[in-house]
FIKE-727274 format. One line per 5 residues: number of its first residue (from 1); for each residue x negated, y negated, z negated of N, C-alpha, C, O. Coordinates in steps of 0.001 Angstrom, whole numbers. Each point is the difference from the previous one (the first is absolute). Example, Ala and Ser with C-alpha at 12.3 -4.5 7.8 and 13.67 -1.06 7.14 Angstrom:
BEGIN
1	-13190,5690,-7800,890,-1190,0,-900,-1200,0,-1036,19,-665 | 1386,-1069,1385,-820,-1190,-60,770,-1090,-730,-509,-1108,-169 $
# end
This chain:
BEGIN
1	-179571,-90572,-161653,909,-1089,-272,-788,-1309,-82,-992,78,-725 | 1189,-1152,1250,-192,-1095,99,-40,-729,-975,1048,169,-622 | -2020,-1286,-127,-90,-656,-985,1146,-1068,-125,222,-744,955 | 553,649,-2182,1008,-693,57,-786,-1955,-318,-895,-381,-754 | 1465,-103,1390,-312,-1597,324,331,-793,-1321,1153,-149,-405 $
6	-2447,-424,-327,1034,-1238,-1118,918,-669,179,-43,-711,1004 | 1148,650,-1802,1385,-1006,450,-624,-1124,197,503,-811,778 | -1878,482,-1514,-658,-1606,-155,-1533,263,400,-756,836,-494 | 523,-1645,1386,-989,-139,354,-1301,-119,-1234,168,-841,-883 | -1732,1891,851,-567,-571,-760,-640,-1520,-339,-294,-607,-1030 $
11	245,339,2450,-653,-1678,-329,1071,-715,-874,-418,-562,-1012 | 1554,523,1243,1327,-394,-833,155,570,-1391,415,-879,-754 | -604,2063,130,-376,-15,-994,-1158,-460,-419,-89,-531,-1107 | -1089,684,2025,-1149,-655,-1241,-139,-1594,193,-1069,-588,-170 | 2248,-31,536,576,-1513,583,323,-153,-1316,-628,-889,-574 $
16	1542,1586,-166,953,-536,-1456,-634,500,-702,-20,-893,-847 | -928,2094,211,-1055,473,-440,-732,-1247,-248,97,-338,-1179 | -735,-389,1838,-1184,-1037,-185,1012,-1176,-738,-145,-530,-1102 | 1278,312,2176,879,-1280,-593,301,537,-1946,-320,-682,-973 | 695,1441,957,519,142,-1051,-1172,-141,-1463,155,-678,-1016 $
21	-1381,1641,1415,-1197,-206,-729,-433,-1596,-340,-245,-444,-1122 | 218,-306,2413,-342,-1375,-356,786,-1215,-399,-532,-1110,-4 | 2174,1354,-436,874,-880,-909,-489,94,-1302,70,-832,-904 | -725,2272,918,152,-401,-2234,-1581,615,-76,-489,1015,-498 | -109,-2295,1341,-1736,517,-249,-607,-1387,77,394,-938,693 $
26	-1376,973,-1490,-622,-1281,-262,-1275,-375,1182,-31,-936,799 | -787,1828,-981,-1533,441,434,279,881,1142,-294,1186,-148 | 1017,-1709,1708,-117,1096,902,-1219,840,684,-21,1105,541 | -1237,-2327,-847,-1368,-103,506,-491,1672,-619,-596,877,624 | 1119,-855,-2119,-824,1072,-608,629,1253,421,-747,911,358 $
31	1736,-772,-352,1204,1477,1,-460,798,798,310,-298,1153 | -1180,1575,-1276,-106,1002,859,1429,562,419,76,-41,1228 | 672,370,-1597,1230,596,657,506,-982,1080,415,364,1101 | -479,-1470,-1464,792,-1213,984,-868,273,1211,656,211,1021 | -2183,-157,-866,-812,-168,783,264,1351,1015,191,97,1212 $
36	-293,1060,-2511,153,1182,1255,872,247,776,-144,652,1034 | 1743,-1424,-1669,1255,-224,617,-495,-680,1268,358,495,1068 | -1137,-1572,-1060,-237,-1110,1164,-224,791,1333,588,71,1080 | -1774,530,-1679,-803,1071,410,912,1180,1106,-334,151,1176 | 1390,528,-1758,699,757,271,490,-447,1143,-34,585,1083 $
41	656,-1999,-1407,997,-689,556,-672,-381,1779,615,101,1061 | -2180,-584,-1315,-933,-243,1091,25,1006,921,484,-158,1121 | -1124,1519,-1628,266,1111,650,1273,618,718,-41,900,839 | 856,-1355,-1179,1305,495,450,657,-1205,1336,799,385,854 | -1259,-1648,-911,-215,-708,1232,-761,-63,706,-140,-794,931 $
46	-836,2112,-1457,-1013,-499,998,123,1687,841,-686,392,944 | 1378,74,-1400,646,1515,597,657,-415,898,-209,614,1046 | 1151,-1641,-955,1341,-615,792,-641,-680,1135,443,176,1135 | -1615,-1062,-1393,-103,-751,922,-646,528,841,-92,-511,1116 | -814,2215,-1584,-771,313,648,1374,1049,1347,-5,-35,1230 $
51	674,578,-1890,1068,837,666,462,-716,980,241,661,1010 | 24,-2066,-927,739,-814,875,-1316,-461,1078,65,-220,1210 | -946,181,-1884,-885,-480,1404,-191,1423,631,-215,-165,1201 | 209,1212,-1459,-488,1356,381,1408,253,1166,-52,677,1027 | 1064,-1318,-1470,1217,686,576,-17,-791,1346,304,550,1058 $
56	-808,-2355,-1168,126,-1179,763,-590,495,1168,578,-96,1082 | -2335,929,-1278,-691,15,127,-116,1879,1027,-1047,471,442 | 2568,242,-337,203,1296,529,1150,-599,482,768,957,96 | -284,-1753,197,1287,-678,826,-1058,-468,972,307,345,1141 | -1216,-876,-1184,-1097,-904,1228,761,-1183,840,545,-872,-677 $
61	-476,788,1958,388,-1004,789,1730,706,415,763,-710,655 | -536,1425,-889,1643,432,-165,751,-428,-991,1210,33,226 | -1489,-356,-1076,647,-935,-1182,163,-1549,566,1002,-714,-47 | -2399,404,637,41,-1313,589,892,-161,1291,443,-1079,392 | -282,2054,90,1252,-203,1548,1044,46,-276,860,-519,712 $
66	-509,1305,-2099,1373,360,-816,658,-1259,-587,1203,-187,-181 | -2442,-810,-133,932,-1474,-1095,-93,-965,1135,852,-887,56 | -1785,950,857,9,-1288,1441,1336,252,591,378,-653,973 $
# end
């Protein structure tokens, strides 16, 4: 059986995760949790951006004859 899909994207939760931590915080500089949130948050765009160039990048010059 197939892994069921988040209704919400993780970058989108750890989007309101960070927002929410830094309304009722003084010192964001210090907060290990805020940071590893950042952290999380980095990794998880940097999953995306890597998937989309990988995908850009197995389409080749057929993607490019497809939008001309």
């Amino acid at each position: 059986m197939a892994k069921k899909r988040a209704a919400e994207p993780e970058e989108a939760k750890l989007k309101k995760k960070i927002a929410a931590k830094l309304t009722d915080h003084k010192n964001s500089q210090g907060d290990t949790a805020i940071r590893s949130l950042k952290k999380r948050l980095k990794r998880e765009q940097r999953k995306r951006r890597a998937v989309a160039q990988r995908k850009k990048q197995a389409a080749g010059s057929k993607a490019e004859a497809a939008t001309a």
